[in-house]
C-alpha positions as CSV (number, residue, x, y, z in Angstrom):
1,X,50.9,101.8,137.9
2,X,51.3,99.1,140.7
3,X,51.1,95.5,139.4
4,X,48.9,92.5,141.5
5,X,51.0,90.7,143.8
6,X,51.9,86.9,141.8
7,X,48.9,84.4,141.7
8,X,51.4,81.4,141.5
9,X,54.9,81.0,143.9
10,X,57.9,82.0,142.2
11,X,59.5,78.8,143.5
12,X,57.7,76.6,141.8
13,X,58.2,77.7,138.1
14,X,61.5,76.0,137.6
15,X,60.1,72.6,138.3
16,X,56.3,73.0,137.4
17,X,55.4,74.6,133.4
18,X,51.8,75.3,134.7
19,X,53.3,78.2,137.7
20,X,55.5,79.2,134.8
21,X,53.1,79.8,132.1
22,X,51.1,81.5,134.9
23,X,54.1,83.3,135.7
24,X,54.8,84.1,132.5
25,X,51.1,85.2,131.3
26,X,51.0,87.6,134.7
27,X,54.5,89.2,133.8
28,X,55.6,88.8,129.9
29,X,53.8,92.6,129.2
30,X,55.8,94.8,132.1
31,X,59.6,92.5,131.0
32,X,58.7,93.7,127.1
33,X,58.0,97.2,127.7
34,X,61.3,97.1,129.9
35,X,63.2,95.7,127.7
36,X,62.1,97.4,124.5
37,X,63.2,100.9,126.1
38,X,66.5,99.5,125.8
39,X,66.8,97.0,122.8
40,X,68.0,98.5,119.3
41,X,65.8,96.5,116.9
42,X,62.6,93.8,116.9
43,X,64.9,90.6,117.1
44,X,67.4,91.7,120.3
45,X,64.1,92.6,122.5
46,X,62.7,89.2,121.5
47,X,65.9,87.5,122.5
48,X,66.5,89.5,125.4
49,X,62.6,88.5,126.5
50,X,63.6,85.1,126.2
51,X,66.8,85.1,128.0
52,X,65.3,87.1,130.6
53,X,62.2,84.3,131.4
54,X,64.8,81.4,131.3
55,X,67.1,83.1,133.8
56,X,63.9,83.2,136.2
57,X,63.6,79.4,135.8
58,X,67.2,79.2,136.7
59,X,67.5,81.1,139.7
60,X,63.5,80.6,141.0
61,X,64.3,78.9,143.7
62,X,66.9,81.5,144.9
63,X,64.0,84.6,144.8
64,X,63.4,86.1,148.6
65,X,59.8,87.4,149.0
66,X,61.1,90.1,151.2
67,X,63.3,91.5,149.1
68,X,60.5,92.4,146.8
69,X,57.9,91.6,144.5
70,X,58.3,88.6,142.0
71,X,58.2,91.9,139.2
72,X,61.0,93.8,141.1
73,X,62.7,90.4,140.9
74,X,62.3,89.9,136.8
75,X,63.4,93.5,136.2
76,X,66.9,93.2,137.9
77,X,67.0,89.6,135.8
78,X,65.6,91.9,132.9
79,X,68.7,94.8,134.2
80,X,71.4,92.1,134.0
81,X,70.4,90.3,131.0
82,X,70.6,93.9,129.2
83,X,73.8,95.1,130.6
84,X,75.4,92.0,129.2
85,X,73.6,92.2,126.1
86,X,75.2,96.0,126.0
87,X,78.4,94.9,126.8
88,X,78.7,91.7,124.6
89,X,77.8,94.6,121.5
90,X,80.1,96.6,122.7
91,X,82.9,94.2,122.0
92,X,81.4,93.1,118.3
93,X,78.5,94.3,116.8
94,X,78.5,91.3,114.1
95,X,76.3,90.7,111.2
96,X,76.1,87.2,113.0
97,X,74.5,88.7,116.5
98,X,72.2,91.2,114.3
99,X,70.5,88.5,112.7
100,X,70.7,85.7,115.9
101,X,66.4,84.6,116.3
102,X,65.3,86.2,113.7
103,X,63.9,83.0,111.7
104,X,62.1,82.3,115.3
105,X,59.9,85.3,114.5
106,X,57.1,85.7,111.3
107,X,56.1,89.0,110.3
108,X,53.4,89.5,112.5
109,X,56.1,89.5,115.5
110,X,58.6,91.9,114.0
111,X,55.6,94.1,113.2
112,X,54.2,93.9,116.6
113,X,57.6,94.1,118.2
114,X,59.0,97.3,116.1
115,X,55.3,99.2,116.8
116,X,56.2,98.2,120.8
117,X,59.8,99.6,120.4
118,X,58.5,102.8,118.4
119,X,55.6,103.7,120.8
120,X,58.0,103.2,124.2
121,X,60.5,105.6,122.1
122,X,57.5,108.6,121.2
123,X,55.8,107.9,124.1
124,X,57.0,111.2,126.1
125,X,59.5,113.6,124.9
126,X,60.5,113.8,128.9
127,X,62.6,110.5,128.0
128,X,65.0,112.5,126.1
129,X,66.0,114.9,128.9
130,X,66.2,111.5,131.2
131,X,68.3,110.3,128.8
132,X,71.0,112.8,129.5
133,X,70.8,111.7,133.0
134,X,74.0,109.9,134.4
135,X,73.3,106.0,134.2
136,X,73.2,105.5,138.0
137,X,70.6,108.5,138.5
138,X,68.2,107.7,135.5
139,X,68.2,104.3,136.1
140,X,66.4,104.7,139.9
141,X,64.0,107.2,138.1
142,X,62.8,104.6,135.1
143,X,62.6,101.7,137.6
144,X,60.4,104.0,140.0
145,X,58.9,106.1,137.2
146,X,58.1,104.3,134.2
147,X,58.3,100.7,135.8
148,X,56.1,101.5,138.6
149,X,58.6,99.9,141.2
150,X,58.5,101.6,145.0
151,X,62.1,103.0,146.1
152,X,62.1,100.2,148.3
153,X,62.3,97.7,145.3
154,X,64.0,100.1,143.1
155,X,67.0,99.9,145.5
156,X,66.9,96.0,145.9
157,X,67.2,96.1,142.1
158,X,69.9,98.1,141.8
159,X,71.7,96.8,144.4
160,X,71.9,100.3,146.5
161,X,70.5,100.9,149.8
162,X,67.3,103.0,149.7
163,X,68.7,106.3,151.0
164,X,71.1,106.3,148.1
165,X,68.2,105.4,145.7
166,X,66.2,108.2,147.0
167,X,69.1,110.7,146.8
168,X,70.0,110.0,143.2
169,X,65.8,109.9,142.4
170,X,66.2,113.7,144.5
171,X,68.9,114.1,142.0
172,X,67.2,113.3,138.8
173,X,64.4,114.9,139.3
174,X,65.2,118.3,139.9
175,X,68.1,117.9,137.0
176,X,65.5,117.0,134.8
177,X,62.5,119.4,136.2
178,X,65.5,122.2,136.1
179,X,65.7,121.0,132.3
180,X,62.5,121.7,131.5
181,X,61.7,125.3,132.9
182,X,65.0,126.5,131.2
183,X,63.4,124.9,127.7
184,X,62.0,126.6,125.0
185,X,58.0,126.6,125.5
186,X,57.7,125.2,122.2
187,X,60.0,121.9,122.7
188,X,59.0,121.6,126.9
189,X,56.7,118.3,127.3
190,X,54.4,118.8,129.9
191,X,55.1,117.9,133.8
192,X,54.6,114.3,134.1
193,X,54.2,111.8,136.5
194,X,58.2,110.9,136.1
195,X,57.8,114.5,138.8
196,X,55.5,112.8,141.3
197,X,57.2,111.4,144.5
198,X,56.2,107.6,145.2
């Protein structure tokens, strides 16, 4: 699904709270579901949302127009902000960084949050043959596939050019449609639209 083009300038929301809540509003869905896919529990996605928003403010004024969409931007924001929330757990998984914002959220959060992180995780058994991807191929195919992002922006995400993003997307998806013809007819999800070219 393609998102609307922003109704407020990415420039602005560092200095002005009204083009940031607008901002904000237009965009905080498409950063949760991307950052749910990848967050272990309620309280990291929640962080990781935060941090994510607060990095835009920082570097708004930076963002090029024609290097994609203000939603292309956020997700490579929302791509490092994970990748050094994966690394910094890497090092020390710590009862003190399990619990870090969790008195920022009530019960009515953590619910909503956990039924977000379970729904992205049963929402197609396809993810679990993605996830046996290598990193650098099933990373192009969520960004195009599940994010909705063009190869085009895909690429300026990922910091590739675009014939390498469309080769590893070539790649990933006939690894993963080869997957599921040689699956049992029981356990195959159905083709999806991670199959469809963009």
């Amino acid at each position: 699904m393609r998102h609307p083009p922003s109704r407020c300038e990415v420039a602005r929301i560092g200095e002005d709270p009204d083009a940031f809540e607008a901002f904000y509003r237009e965009h905080i869905e498409a950063v949760l579901r991307y950052v749910t896919r990848r967050s272990r529990d309620a309280h990291t996605a929640a962080d990781l949302v935060a941090e994510v928003f607060l990095a835009a403010i920082s570097a708004a004024d930076g963002y090029r127009e024609e290097l994609g969409s203000p939603l292309a931007w956020l997700y490579g924001i929302a791509r490092n902000v994970t990748a050094a929330e994966n690394r910094r757990a890497a090092r020390a998984w710590t009862a003190e960084s399990r619990v870090r914002g969790r008195r920022l959220l009530d019960g009515d959060d953590i619910a909503r949050i956990e039924e977000r992180i379970d729904a992205e995780r049963d929402s197609s058994a396809l993810l679990a043959h993605i996830a046996a991807l290598p990193a650098n191929q099933r990373a192009v195919l969520e960004l195009i596939a599940v994010d909705g992002l063009t190869v085009t922006e895909a690429a300026g995400v990922l910091g590739v050019s675009q014939v390498t993003a469309r080769v590893r997307l070539h790649r990933a998806r006939r690894t993963v449609q080869n997957t599921l013809e040689h699956a049992a007819p029981a356990s195959a999800p159905p083709r999806s639209s991670f199959m469809e070219v963009r």
